[in-house]
Backbone as CSV, one residue per row, in Angstrom:
resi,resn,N_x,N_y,N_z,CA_x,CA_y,CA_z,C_x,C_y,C_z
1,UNK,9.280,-127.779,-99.574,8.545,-127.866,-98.304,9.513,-127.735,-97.138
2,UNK,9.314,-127.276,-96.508,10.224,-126.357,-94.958,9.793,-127.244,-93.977
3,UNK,10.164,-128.380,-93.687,10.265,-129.489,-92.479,10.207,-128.835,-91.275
4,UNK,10.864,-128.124,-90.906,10.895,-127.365,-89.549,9.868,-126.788,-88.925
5,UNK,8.713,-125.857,-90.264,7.947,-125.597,-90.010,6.604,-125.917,-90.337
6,UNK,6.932,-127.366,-90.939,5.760,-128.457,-90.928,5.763,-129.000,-89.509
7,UNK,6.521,-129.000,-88.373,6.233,-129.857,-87.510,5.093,-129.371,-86.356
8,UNK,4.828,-128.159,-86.337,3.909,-127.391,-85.538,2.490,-128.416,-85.798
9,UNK,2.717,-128.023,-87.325,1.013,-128.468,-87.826,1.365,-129.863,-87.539
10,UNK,2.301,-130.669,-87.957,1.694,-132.251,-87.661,1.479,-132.405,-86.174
11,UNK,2.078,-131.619,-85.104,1.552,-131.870,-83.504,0.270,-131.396,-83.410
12,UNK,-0.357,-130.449,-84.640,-1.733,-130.086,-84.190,-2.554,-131.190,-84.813
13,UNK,-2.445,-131.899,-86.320,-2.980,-132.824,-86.591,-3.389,-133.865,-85.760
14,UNK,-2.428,-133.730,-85.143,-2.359,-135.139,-83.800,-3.483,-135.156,-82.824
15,UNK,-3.111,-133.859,-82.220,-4.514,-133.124,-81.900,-5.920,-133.618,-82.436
16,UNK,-6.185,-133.068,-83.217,-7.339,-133.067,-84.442,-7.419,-134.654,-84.420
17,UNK,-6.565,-135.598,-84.599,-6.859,-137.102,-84.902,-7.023,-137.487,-83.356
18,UNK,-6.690,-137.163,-82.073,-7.032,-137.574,-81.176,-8.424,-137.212,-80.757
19,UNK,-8.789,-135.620,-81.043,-9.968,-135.575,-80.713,-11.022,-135.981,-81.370
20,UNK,-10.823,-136.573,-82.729,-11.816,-137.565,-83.724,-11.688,-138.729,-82.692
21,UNK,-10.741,-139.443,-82.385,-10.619,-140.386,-81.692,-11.365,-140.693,-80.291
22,UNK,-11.605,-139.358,-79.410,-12.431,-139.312,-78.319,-13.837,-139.534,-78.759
23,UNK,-14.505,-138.319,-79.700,-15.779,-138.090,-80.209,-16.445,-139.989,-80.377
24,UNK,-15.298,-140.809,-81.235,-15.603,-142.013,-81.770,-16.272,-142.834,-80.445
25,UNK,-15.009,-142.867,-79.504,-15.271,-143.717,-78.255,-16.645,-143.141,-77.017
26,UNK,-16.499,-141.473,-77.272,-17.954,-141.293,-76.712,-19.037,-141.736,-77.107
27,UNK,-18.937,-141.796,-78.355,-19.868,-142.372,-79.540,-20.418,-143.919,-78.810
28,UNK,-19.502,-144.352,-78.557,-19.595,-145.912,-78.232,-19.644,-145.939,-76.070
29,UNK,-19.961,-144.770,-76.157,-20.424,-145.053,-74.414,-19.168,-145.290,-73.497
30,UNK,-17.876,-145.364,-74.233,-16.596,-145.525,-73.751,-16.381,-144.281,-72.969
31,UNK,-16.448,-143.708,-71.564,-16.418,-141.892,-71.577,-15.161,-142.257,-71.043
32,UNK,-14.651,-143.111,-70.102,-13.127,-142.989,-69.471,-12.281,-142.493,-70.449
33,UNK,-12.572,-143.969,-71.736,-11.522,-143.783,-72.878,-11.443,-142.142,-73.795
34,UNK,-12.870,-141.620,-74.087,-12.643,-140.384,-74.814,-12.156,-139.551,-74.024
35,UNK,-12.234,-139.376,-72.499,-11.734,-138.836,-71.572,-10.003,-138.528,-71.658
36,UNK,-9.552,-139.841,-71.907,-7.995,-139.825,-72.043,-7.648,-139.612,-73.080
37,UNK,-8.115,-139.975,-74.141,-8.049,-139.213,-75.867,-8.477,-137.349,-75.139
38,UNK,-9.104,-137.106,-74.836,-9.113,-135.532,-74.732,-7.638,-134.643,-73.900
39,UNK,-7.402,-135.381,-72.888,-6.141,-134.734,-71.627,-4.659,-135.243,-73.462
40,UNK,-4.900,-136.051,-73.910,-3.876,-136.542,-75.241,-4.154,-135.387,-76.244
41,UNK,-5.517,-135.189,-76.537,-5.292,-133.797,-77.655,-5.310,-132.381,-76.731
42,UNK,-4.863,-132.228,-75.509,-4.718,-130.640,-74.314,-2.963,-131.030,-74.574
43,UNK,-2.405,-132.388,-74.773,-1.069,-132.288,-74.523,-0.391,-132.062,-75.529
44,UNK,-1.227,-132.570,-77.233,-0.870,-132.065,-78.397,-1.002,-130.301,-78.475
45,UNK,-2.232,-130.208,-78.120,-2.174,-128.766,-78.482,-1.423,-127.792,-77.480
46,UNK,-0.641,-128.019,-76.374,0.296,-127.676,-75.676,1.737,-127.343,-76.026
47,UNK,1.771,-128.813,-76.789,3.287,-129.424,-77.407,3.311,-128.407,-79.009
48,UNK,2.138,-128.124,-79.466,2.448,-127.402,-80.964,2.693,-125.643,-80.876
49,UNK,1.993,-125.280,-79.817,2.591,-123.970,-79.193,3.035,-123.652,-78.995
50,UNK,4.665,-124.873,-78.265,5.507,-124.982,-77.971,6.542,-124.953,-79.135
51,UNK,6.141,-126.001,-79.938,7.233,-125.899,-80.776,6.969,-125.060,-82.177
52,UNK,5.832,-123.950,-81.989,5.875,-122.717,-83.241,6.868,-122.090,-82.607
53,UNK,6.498,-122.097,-81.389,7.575,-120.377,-80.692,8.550,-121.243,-80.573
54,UNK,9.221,-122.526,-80.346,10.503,-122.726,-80.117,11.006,-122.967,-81.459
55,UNK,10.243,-123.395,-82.493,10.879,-122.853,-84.243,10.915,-122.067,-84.660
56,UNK,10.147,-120.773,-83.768,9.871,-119.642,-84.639,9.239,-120.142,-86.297
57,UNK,8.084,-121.185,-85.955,7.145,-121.993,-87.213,5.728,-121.221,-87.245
58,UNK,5.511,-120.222,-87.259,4.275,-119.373,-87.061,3.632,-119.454,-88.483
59,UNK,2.792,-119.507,-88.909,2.119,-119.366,-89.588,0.680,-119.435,-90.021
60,UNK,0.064,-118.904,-90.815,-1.843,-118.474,-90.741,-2.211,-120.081,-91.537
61,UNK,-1.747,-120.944,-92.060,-2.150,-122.126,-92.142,-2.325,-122.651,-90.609
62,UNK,-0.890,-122.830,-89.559,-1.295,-123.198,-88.850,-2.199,-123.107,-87.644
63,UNK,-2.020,-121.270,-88.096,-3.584,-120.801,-86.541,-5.114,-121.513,-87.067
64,UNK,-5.195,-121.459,-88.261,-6.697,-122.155,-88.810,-6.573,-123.370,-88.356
65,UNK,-5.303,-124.195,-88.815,-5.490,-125.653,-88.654,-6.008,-125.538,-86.669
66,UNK,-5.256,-125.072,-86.384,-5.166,-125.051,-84.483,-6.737,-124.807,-83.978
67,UNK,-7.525,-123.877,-84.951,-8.827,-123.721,-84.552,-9.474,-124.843,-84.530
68,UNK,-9.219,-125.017,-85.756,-10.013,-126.326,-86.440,-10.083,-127.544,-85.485
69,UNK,-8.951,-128.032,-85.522,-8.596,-129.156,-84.184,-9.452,-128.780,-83.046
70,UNK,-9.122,-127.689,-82.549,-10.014,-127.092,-80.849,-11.314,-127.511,-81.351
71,UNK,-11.506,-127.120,-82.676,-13.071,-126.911,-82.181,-13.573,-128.576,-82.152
72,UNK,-12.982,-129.506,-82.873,-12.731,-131.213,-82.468,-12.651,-131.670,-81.188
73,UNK,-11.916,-131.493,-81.074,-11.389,-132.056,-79.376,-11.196,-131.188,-78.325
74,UNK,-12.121,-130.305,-78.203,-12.221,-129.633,-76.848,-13.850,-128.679,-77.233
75,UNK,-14.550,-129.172,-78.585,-16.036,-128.534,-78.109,-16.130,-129.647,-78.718
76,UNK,-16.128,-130.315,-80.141,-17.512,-131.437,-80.406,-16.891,-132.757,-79.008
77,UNK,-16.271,-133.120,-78.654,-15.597,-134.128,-78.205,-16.242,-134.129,-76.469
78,UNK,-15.996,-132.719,-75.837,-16.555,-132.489,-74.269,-18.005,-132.782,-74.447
79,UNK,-18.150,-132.387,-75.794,-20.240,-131.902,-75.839,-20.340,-133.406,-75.783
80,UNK,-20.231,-134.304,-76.753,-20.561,-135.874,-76.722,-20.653,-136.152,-75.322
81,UNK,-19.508,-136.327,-74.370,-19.665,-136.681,-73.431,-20.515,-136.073,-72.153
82,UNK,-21.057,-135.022,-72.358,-21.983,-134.638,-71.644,-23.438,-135.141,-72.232
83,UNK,-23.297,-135.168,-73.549,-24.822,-135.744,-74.117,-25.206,-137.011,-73.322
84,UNK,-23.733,-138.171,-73.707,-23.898,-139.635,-73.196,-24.713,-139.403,-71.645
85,UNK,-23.601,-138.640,-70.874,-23.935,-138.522,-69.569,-25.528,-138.172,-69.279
86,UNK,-26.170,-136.889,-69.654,-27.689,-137.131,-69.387,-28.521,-137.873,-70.181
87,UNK,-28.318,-138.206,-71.252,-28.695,-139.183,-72.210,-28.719,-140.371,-71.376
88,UNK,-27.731,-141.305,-70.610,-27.650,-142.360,-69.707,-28.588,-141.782,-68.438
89,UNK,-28.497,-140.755,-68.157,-29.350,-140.513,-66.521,-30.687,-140.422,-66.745
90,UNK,-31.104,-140.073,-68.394,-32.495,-139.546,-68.517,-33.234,-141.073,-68.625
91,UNK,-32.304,-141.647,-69.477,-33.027,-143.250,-69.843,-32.943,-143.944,-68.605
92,UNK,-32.109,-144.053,-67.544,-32.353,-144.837,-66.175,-33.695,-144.250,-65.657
93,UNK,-34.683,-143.227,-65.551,-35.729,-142.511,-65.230,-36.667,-143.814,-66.100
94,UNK,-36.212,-144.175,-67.538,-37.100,-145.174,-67.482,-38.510,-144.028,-68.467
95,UNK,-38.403,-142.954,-68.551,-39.004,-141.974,-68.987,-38.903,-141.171,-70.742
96,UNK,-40.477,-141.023,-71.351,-40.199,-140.381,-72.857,-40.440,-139.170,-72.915
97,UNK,-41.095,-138.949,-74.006,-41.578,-136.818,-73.978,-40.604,-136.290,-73.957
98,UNK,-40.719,-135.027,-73.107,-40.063,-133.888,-73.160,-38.260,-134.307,-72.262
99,UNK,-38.393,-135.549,-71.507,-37.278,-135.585,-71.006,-36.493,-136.146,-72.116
100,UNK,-36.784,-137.012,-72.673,-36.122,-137.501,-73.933,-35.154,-136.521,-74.675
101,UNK,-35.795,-135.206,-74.889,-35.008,-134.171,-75.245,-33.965,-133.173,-74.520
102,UNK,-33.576,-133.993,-73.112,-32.870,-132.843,-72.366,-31.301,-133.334,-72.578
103,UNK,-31.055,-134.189,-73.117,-29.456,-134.436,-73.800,-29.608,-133.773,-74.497
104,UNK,-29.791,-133.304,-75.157,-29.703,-132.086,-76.896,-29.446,-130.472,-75.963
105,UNK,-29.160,-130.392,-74.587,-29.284,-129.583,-74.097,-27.695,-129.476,-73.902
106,UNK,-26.964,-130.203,-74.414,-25.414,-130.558,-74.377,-25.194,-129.577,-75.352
107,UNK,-25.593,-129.349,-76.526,-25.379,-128.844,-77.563,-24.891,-127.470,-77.690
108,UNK,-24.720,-127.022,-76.104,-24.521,-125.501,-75.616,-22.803,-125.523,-75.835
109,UNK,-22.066,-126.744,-75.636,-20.767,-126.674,-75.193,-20.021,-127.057,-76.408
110,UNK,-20.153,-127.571,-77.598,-19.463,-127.106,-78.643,-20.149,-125.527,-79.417
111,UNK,-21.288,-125.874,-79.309,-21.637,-124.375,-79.879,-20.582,-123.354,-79.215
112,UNK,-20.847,-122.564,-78.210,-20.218,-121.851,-77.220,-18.365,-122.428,-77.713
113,UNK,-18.088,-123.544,-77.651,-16.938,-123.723,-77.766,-16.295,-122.584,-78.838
114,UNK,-17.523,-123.228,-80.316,-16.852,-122.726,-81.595,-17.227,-120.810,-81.535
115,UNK,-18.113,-120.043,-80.933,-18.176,-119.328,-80.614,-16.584,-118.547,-79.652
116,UNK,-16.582,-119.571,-78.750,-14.863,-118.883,-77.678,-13.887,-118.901,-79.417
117,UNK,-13.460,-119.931,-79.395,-12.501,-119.848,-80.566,-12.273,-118.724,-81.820
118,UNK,-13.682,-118.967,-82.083,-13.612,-117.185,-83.288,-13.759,-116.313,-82.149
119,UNK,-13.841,-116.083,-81.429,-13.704,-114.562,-80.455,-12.065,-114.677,-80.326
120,UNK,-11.831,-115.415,-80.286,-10.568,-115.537,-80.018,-9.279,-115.474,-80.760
121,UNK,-10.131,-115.889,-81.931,-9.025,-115.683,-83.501,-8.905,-113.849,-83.725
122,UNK,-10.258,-113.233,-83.058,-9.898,-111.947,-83.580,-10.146,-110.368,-82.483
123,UNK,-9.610,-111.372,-81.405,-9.606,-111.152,-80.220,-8.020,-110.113,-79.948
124,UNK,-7.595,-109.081,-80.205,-6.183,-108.387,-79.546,-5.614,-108.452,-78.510
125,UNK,-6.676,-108.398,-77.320,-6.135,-108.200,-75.999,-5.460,-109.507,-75.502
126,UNK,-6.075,-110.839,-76.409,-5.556,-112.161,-75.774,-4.479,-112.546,-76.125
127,UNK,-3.329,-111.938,-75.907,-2.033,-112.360,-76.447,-1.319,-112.582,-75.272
128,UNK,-1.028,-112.578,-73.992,-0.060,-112.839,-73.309,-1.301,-113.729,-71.990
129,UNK,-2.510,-112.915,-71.781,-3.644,-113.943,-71.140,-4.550,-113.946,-71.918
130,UNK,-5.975,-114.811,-71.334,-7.296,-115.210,-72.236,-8.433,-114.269,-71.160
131,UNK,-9.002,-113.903,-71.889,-10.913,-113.382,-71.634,-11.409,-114.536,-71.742
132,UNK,-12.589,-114.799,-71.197,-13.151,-116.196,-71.347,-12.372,-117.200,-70.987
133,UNK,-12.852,-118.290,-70.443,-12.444,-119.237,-70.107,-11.787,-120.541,-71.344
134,UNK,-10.397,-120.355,-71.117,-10.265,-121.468,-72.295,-10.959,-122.684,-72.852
135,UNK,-11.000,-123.384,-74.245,-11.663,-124.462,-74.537,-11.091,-125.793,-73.892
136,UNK,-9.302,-125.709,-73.909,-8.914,-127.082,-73.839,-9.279,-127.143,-72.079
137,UNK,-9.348,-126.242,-71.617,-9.639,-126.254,-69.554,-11.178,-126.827,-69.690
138,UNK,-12.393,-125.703,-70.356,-12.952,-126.291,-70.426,-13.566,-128.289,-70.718
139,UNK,-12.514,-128.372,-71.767,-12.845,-129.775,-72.337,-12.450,-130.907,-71.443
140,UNK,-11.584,-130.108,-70.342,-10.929,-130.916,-69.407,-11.675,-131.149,-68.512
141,UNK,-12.255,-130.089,-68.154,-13.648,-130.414,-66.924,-14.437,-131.339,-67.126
142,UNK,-14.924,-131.457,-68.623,-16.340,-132.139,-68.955,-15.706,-133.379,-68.717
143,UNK,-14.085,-133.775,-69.285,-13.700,-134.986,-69.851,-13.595,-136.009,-68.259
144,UNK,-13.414,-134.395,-67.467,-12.772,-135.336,-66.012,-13.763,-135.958,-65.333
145,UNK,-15.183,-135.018,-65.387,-16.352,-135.027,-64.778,-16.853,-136.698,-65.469
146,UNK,-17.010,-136.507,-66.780,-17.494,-137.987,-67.552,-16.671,-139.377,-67.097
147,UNK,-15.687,-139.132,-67.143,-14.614,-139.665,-66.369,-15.160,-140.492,-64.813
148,UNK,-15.181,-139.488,-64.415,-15.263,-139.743,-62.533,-16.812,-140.124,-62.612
149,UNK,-18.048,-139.646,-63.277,-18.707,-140.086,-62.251,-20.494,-140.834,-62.646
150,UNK,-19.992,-141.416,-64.046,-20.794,-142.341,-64.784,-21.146,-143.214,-64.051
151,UNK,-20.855,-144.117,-63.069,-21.029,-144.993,-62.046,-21.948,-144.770,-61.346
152,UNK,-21.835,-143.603,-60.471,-22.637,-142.616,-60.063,-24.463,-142.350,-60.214
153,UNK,-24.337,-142.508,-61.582,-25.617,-142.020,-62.051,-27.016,-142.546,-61.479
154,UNK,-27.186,-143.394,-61.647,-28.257,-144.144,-61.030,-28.956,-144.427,-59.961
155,UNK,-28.075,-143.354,-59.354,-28.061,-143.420,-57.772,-29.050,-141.887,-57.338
156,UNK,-29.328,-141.085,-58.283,-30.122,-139.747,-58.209,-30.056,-139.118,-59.399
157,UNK,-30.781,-139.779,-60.429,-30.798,-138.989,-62.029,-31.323,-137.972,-61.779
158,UNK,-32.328,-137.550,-60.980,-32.627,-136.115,-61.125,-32.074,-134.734,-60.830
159,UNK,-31.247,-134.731,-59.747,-30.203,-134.566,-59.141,-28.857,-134.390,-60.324
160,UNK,-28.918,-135.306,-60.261,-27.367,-135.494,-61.737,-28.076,-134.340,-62.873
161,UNK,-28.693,-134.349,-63.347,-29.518,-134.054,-64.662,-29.580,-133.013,-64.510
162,UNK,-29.914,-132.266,-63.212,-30.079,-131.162,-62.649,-28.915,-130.291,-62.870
163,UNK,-27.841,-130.643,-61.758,-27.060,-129.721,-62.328,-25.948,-130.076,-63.344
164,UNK,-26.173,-131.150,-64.241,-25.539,-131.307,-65.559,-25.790,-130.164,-66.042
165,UNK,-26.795,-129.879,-66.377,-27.630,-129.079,-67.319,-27.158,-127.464,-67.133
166,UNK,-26.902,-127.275,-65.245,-26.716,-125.846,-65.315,-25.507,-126.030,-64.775
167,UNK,-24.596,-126.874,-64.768,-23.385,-126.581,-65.085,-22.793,-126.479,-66.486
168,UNK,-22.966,-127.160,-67.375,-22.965,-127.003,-68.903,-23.390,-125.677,-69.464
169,UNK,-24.575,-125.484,-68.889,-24.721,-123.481,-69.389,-23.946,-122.641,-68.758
170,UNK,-23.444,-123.121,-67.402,-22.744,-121.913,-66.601,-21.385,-121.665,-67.063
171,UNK,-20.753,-122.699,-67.418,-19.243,-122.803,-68.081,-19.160,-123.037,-69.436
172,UNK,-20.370,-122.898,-69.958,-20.330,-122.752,-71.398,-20.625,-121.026,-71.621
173,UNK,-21.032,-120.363,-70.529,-21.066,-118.265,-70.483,-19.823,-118.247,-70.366
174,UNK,-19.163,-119.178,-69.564,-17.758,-118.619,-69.132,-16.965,-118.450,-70.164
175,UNK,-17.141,-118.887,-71.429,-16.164,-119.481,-72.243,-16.062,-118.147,-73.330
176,UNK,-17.410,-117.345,-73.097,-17.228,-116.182,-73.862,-17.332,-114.810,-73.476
177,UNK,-17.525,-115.502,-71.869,-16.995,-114.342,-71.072,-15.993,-113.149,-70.855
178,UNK,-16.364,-111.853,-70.518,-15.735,-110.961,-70.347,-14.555,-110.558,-68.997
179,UNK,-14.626,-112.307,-68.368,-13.356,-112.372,-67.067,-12.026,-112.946,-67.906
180,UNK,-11.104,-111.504,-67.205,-9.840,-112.441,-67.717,-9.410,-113.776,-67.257
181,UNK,-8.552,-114.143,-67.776,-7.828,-115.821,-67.145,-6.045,-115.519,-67.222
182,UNK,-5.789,-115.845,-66.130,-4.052,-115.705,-66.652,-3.782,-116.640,-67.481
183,UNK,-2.935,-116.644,-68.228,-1.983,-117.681,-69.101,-1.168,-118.472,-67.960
184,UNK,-0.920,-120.091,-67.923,-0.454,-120.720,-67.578,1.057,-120.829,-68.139
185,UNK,1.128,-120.346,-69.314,2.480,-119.896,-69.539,4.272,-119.217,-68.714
186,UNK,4.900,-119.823,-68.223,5.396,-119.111,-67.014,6.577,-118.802,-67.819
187,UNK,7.342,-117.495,-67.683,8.085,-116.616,-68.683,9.241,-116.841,-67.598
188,UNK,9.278,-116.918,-66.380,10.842,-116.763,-65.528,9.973,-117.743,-64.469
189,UNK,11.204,-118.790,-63.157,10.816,-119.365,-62.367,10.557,-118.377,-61.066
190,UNK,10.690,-117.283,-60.807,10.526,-116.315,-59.985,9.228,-116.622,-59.407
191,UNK,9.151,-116.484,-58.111,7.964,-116.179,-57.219,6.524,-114.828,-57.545
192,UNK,7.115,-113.959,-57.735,6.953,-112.819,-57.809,5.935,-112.746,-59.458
193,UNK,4.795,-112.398,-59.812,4.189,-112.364,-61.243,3.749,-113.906,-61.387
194,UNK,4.480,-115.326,-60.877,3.951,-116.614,-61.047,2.907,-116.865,-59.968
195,UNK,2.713,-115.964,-59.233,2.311,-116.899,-57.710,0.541,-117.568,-57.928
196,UNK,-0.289,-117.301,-58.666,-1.473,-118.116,-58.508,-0.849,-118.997,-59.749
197,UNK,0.273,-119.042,-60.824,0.176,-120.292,-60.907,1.033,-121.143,-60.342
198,UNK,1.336,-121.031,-59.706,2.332,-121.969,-58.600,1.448,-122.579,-57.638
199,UNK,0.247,-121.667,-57.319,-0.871,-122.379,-56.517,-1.030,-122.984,-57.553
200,UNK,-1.605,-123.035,-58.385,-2.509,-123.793,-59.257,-2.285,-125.022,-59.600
201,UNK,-0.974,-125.228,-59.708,-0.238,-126.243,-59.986,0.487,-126.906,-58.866
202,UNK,0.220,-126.751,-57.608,0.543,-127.478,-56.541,-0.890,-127.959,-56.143
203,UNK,-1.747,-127.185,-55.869,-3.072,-128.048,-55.847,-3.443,-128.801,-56.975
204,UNK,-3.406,-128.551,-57.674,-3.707,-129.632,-58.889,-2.829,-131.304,-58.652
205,UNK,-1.716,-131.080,-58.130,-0.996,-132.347,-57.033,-2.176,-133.148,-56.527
206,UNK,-2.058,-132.017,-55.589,-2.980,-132.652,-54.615,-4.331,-132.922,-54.703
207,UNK,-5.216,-132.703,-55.199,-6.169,-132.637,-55.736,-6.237,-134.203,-56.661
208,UNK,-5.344,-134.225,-57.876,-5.044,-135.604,-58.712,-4.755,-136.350,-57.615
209,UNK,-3.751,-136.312,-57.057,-3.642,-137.718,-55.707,-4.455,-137.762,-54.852
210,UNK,-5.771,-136.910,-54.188,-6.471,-137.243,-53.820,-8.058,-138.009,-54.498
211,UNK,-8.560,-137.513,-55.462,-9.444,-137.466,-56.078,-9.270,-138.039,-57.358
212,UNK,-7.947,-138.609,-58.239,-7.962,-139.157,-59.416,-8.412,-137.484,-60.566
213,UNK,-8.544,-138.595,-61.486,-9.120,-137.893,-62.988,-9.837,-136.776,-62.073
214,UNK,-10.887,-137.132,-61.760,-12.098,-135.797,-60.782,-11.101,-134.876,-60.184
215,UNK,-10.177,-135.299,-60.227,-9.235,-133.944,-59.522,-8.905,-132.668,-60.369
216,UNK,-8.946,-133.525,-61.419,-8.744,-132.241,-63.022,-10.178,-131.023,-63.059
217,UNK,-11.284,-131.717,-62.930,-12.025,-130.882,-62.594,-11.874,-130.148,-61.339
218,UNK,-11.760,-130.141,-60.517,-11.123,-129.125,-59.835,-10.463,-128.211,-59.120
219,UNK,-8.992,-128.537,-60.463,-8.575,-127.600,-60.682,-8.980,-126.921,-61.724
220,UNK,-9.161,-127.142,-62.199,-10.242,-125.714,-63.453,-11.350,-125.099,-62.894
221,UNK,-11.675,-125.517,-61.577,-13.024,-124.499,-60.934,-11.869,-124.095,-60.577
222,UNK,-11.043,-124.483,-59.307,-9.986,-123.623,-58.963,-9.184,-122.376,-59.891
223,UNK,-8.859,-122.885,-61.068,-7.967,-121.515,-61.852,-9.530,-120.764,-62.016
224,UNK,-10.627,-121.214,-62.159,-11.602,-119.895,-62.919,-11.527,-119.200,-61.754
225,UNK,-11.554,-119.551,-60.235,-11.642,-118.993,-58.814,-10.678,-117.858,-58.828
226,UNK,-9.366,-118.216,-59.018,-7.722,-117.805,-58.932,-7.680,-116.459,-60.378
227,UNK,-8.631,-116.557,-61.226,-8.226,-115.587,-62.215,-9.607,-114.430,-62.034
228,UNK,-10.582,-114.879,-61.270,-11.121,-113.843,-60.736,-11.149,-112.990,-59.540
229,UNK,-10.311,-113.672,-58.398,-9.597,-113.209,-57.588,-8.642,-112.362,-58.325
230,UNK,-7.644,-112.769,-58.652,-6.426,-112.044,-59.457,-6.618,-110.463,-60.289
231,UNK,-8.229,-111.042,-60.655,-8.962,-109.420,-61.822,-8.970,-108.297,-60.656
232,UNK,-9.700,-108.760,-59.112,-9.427,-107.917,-58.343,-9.000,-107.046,-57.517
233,UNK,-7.957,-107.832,-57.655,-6.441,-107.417,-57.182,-6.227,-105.579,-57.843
């Protein structure tokens, strides 16, 4: 057994066990906590990317395992926490029937998730940027949104419910969408080829110190903004 290039996969396992770990605590109405189990499996699956190409540890065990994990902790894991979320706004309504069934309307964002991922396993063009909007950005939105604004709810469920619903379909198209996305990947510190992510990542500063967790959300409206600007260029 080749240690060196076992270590990719155990940072993706990590992954995979953190995003079981979110799913659990959404499970239990905890959304802050699965929230921070999710930004923990974006930093595993960051860190194992890192260290295939810095081992030169590549291998087709570990692209499956890497799917596998995503499709854990960045589609079943975001979807939970959007369920909880109108699931909690629909029951403050105090209301049965047909509203009863509009949490199952969550069910768009791991579907769609596991959908981005196989487009993506056999996808050519996505090797240096992504088509579609990534899963772990995605999972970050939902996680930040569940995050920030559960408190919130009770204060206009219909409203909330409202555009839960068509924000969850709108960034769940995105995900298998035909807009490119740059790679956050930065190859030289140069100005020149980095510059929307140098924005991206200075507002994202500011944004987190102004706004907390909710700041993560948006910056991921921001990069989807910045990589469709960029297509037009």
């Amino acid at each position: 057994m080749n240690i060196k290039k076992s270590i990719p996969n155990l940072i993706t396992c990590l992954n995979l066990a953190s995003g079981c770990v979110a799913c659990v605590m959404a499970l239990k109405n905890e959304l802050p906590l699965a929230t921070l189990w999710i930004i923990l499996a974006a930093v595993f699956d960051f860190c194992d990317g890192f260290a295939a190409r810095f081992l030169k540890a590549y291998s087709p065990l570990g692209k499956e395992l890497d799917s596998l994990a995503d499709m854990v902790s960045f589609g079943v894991a975001p979807g939970l926490i959007v369920f909880c979320l109108l699931e909690y706004a629909c029951a403050s309504l105090g209301a049965g029937g047909a509203i009863s069934y509009i949490p199952y309307l969550a069910l768009v964002v791991p579907v769609f998730s596991g959908l981005r991922l196989a487009k993506f396993n056999i996808d050519e063009r996505q090797t240096t940027s992504f088509i579609g909007l990534p899963v772990p950005a995605h999972a970050l939105f939902w996680a930040s949104v569940g995050y920030s604004v559960e408190p919130l709810l009770p204060s206009n469920p219909y409203l909330f419910i409202s555009i839960t619903v068509v924000l969850s379909v709108i960034t769940s198209l995105l995900l298998v969408s035909e807009i490119p996305m740059f790679s956050l990947k930065i190859k030289s510190l140069a100005w020149k080829g980095n510059e929307y992510r140098y924005i991206l990542v200075g507002c994202a500063v500011v944004f987190i110190a102004l706004f907390g967790v909710l700041g993560i959300a948006g910056t991921i409206l921001l990069y989807i903004l910045l990589s469709i600007f960029n297509k037009r260029r």
